[in-house]
ROPA-850244 format. One record per residue (C-alpha): residue in three letters; x negated, y negated, z. Coordinates in steps of 0.001 Angstrom, whole numbers, plus 500000, padded with zeros to 6 digits. Each point is the difference from the previous one (the first is absolute). Example, Ala and Ser with C-alpha at 12.3 -4.5 7.8 and 13.67 -1.06 7.14 Angstrom:
2
ala487700504500507800ser498630496560499340
//
This chain:
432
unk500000500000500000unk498118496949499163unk500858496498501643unk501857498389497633unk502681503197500028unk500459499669503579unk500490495940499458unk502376500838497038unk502127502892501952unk499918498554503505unk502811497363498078unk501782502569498628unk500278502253503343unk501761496706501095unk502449499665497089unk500458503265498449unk498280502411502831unk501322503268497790unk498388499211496900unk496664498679502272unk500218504009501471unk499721501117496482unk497469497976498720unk497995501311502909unk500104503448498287unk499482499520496668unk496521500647498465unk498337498073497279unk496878502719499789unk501492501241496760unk499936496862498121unk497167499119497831unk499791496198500821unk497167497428500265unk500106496223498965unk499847498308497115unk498144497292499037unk501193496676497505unk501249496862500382unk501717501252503034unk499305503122502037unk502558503496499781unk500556502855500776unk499956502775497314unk501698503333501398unk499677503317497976unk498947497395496928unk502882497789500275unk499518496884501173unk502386498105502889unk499794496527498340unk498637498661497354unk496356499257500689unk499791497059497940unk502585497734501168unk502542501628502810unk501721496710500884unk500804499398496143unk501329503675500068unk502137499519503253unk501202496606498089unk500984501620496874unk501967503075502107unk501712497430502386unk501399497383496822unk501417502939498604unk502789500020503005unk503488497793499765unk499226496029500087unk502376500367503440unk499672502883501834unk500010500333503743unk499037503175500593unk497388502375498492unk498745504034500037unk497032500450499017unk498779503766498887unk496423500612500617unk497204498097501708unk497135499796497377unk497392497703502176unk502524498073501889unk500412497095497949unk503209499851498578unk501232499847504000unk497314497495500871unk501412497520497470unk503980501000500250unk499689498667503665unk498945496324498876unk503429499935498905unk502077498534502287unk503539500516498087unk499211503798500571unk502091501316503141unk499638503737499534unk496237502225498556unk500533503469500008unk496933501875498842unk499945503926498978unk496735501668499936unk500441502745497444unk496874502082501623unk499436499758503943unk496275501323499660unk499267496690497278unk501665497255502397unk497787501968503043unk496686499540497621unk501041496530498831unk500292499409504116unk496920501363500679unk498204497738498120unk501909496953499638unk501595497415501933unk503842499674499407unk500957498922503278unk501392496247498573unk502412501931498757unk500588502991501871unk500820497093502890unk502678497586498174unk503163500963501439unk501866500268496399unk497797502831499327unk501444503609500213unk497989502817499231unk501953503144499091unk498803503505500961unk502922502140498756unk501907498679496698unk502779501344498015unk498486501669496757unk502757499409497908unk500814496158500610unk497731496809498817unk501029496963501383unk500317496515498259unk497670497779499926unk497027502206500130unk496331500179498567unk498228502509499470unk496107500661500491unk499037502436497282unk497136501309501375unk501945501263503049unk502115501780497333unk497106502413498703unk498569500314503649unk503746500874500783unk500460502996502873unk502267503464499388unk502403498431502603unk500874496911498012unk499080502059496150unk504341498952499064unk499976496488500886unk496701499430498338unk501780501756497219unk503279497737500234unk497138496801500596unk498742500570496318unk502849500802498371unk501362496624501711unk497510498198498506unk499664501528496615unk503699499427499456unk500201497409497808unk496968501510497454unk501688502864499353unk503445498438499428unk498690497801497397unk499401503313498183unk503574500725499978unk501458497131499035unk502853499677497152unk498007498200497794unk496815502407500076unk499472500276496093unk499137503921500256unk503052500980501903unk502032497777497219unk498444501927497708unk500735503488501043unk503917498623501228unk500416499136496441unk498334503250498470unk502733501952502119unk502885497604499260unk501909502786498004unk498745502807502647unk501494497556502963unk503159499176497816unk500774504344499548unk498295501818502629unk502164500630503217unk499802498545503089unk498371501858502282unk502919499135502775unk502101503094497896unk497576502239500681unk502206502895501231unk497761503130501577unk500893503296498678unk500698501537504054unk500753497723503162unk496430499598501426unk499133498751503482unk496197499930500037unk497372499240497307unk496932500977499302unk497762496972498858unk496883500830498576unk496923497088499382unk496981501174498157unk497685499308503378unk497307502490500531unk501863501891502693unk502823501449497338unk497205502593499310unk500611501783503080unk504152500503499454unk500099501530496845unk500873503107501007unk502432498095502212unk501625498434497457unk499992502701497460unk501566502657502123unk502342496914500863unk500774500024496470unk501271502993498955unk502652499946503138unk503236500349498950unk501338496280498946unk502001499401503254unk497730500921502192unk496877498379498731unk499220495889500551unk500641497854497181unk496566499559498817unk498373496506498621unk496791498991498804unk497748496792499233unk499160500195496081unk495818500638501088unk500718503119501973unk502258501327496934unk496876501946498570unk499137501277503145unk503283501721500686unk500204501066495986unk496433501766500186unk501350501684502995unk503310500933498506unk501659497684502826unk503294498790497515unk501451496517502084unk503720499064499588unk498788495527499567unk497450498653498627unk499290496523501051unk497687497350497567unk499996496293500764unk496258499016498728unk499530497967497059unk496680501491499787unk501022503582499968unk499257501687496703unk501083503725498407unk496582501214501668unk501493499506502568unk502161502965499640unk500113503441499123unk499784500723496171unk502993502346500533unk502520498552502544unk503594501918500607unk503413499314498714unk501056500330503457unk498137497054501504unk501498497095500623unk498797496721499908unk500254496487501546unk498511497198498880unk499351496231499778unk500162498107496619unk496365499032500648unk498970503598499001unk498948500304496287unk502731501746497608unk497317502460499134unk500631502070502951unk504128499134500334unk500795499534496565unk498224503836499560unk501396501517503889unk501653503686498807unk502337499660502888unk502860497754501321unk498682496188501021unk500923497328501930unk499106496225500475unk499740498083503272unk498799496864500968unk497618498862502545unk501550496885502715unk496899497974498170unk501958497180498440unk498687500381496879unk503100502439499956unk502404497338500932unk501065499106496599unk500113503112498368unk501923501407502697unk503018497847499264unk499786500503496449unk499256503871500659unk500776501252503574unk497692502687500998unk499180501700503370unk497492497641502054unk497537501794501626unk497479499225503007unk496128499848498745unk497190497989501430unk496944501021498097unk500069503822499769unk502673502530498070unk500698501633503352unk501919496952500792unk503040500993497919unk499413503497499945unk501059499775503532unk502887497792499582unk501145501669497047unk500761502651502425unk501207498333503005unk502545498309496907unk500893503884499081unk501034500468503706unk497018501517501305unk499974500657503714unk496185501673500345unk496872499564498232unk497138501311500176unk496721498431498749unk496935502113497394unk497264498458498954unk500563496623500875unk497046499265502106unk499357496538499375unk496233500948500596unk497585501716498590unk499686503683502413unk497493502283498975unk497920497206498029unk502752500679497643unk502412496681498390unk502303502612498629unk501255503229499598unk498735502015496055unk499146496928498430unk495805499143499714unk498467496960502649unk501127496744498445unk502258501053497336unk503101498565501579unk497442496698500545unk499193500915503635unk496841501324501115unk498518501169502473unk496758498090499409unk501982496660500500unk500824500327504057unk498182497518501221unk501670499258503511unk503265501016499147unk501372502636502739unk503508500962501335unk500735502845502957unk500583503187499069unk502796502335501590unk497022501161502125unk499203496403501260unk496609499916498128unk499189497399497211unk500247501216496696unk499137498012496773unk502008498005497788unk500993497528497815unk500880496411500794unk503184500195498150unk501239503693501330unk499471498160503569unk502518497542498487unk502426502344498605unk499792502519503329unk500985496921502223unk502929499171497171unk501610503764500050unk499839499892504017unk501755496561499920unk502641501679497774unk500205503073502188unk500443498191503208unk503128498511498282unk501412503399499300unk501045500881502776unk502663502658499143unk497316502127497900unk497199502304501556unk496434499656498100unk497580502791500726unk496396500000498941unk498510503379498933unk496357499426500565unk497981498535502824unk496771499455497781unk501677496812498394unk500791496953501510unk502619499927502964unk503574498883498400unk501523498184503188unk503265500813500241unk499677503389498558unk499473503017501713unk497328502696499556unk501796503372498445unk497599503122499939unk500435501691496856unk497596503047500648unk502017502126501915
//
């Protein structure tokens, strides 16, 4: 315990005495930290740096004008070096700083080296030790480097923290005027004029649970699962649907699905089998090219994503609108809690990358994904160990739990553990 810890905690026993017992445990041996030298001094922690070492009150001014012009109150998510609270508490129309640490063991390091007492002391200062992982309050800022030095314990709401902030990027992707989704709406104009609406889908036997198969690296281990689930009888076996990228999978392995669902603008024939059955049917958005609808052998249907780039096509054309927010698994799902589906039960979709694999049959980085491109990008497996991932599968776990939670009335099951942990759905072993 060096000096300057005891200075920094000895305030904090007096304010927040739980979170002061807790700091008292944590150990910053396993970091790789030392100082860095620039304009300014920081400190660089398993090669990220806390601040910028080049100007930190610049930074702390550029994170701080980003907030409301009037605002009273503030959270603040991270710590970086301190500075963002050192110059919040100048401001005197301020009545309320709440500040989250997003990794106990950083703020004990940043304590043990640092003095933040200023601000540990101002009375409008609360520092939070427990925080809801689902909920960001308004106004906030965010430190980023507290988001990559992020702890298991607070893995979702660094999760909900960058999707939060990365909002608005990815929305301008998805706007009605984006000239490639124009493009591809008017290629399909006669296919959205003719083909059905998915809402008259009608399933051949009255189904309560689904099947719902991703192309994740896990769907490897339920084949035999799946295919034995297969050839049951058709009212006793689950309705069975599948993501377009695990169709080959299930194909090669003589796995036949009842749905097919395609949303991807950038999905092409390779994409499927060479041979796909009459008996498949598929679901799709008018953003998918007409050389895989305009050629399906089987019945089709078109739905819509709630994106309003559908809005005006859907009064013209009514079609089924569908949940999505990023991945295909989006409105596989909801396609079947629309069909009345009262259980599902999750394959393949990980949203990581388990066994150093991105996905099930197909070769590292076909599907764009690879595993050479982790970086720091980790969720928590059903086991409660880090696994690899993606940036955006973090985004589109966190978007399928959000859905989930507001489905109450259906039961989600998960059948791996070597994938990331779906909150809100529960772990069904398979094996026996």
């Amino acid at each position: 315990m060096t000096d300057l810890f005891a200075k920094n905690v000895d305030i904090i026993s007096q304010r927040w005495p739980i979170l002061a017992s807790a700091l008292k445990f944590e150990s910053i041996d396993h970091f790789d930290a030392h100082l860095v030298e620039g304009n300014n001094q920081t400190i660089s922690v398993d090669g990220i740096q806390l601040s910028s070492r080049h100007n930190r009150i610049a930074e702390a001014k550029l994170l701080i004008n980003q907030l409301p012009l009037v605002c009273d109150n503030v959270t603040v998510y991270g710590v970086g070096m301190g500075d963002v609270m050192s110059l919040l508490i100048d401001n005197k129309q301020l009545q309320s700083i709440e500040v989250v640490p997003l990794n106990l063991s950083l703020l004990a390091l940043l304590l043990s080296f640092t003095d933040q007492s200023e601000w540990l002391s101002d009375p409008r200062v609360t520092v939070a030790y427990k925080v809801h992982q689902h909920k960001i309050n308004q106004p906030n800022i965010v430190i980023t480097p507290d988001l990559l030095l992020a702890n298991n314990e607070n893995a979702i709401l660094r999760d909900h923290l960058v999707l939060e902030n990365n909002r608005a990027y990815v929305n301008r992707q998805h706007q009605p005027a984006n000239p490639e989704v124009q493009k591809r709406l008017n290629e399909n104009a006669q296919a959205i004029a003719n083909d059905p609406d998915a809402s008259t889908l009608i399933l051949p036997h009255g189904q309560y649970k689904a099947h719902l198969i991703g192309s994740g690296p896990t769907l490897e281990n339920h084949y035999d699962y799946l295919r034995a689930q297969r050839k049951l009888p058709i009212g006793q076996r689950s309705l069975m649907i599948a993501v377009d990228t695990a169709l080959k999978a299930l194909i090669h392995e003589n796995i036949i699905p009842d749905i097919v669902v395609s949303i991807d603008n950038k999905i092409t024939p390779a994409h499927f089998p060479d041979t796909i059955p009459s008996s498949i049917t598929l679901v799709y958005f008018p953003t998918l090219s007409s050389s895989i609808h305009g050629q399906w052998p089987g019945p089709k249907f078109i739905a819509y994503s709630k994106n309003p780039i559908y809005d005006t096509l859907d009064k013209q054309y009514p079609k089924l609108r569908l949940f999505t927010n990023g991945s295909v698994i989006h409105p596989a799902i909801d396609l079947a809690v629309y069909l009345k589906i009262k259980e599902i039960t999750l394959f393949g979709c990980d949203f990581s990358y388990p066994g150093n694999k991105t996905h099930a049959f197909w070769h590292d980085g076909a599907l764009g994904p690879s595993i050479n491109n982790q970086n720091h990008h980790w969720v928590i497996n059903g086991h409660g160990e880090r696994v690899a991932t993606d940036l955006n599968f973090r985004g589109y776990l966190r978007s399928l739990e959000h859905y989930i939670s507001a489905k109450q009335h259906v039961r989600f099951y998960q059948s791996s553990l070597d994938g990331a942990r779906i909150h809100g759905a529960q772990y069904k072993d398979l094996s026996l």
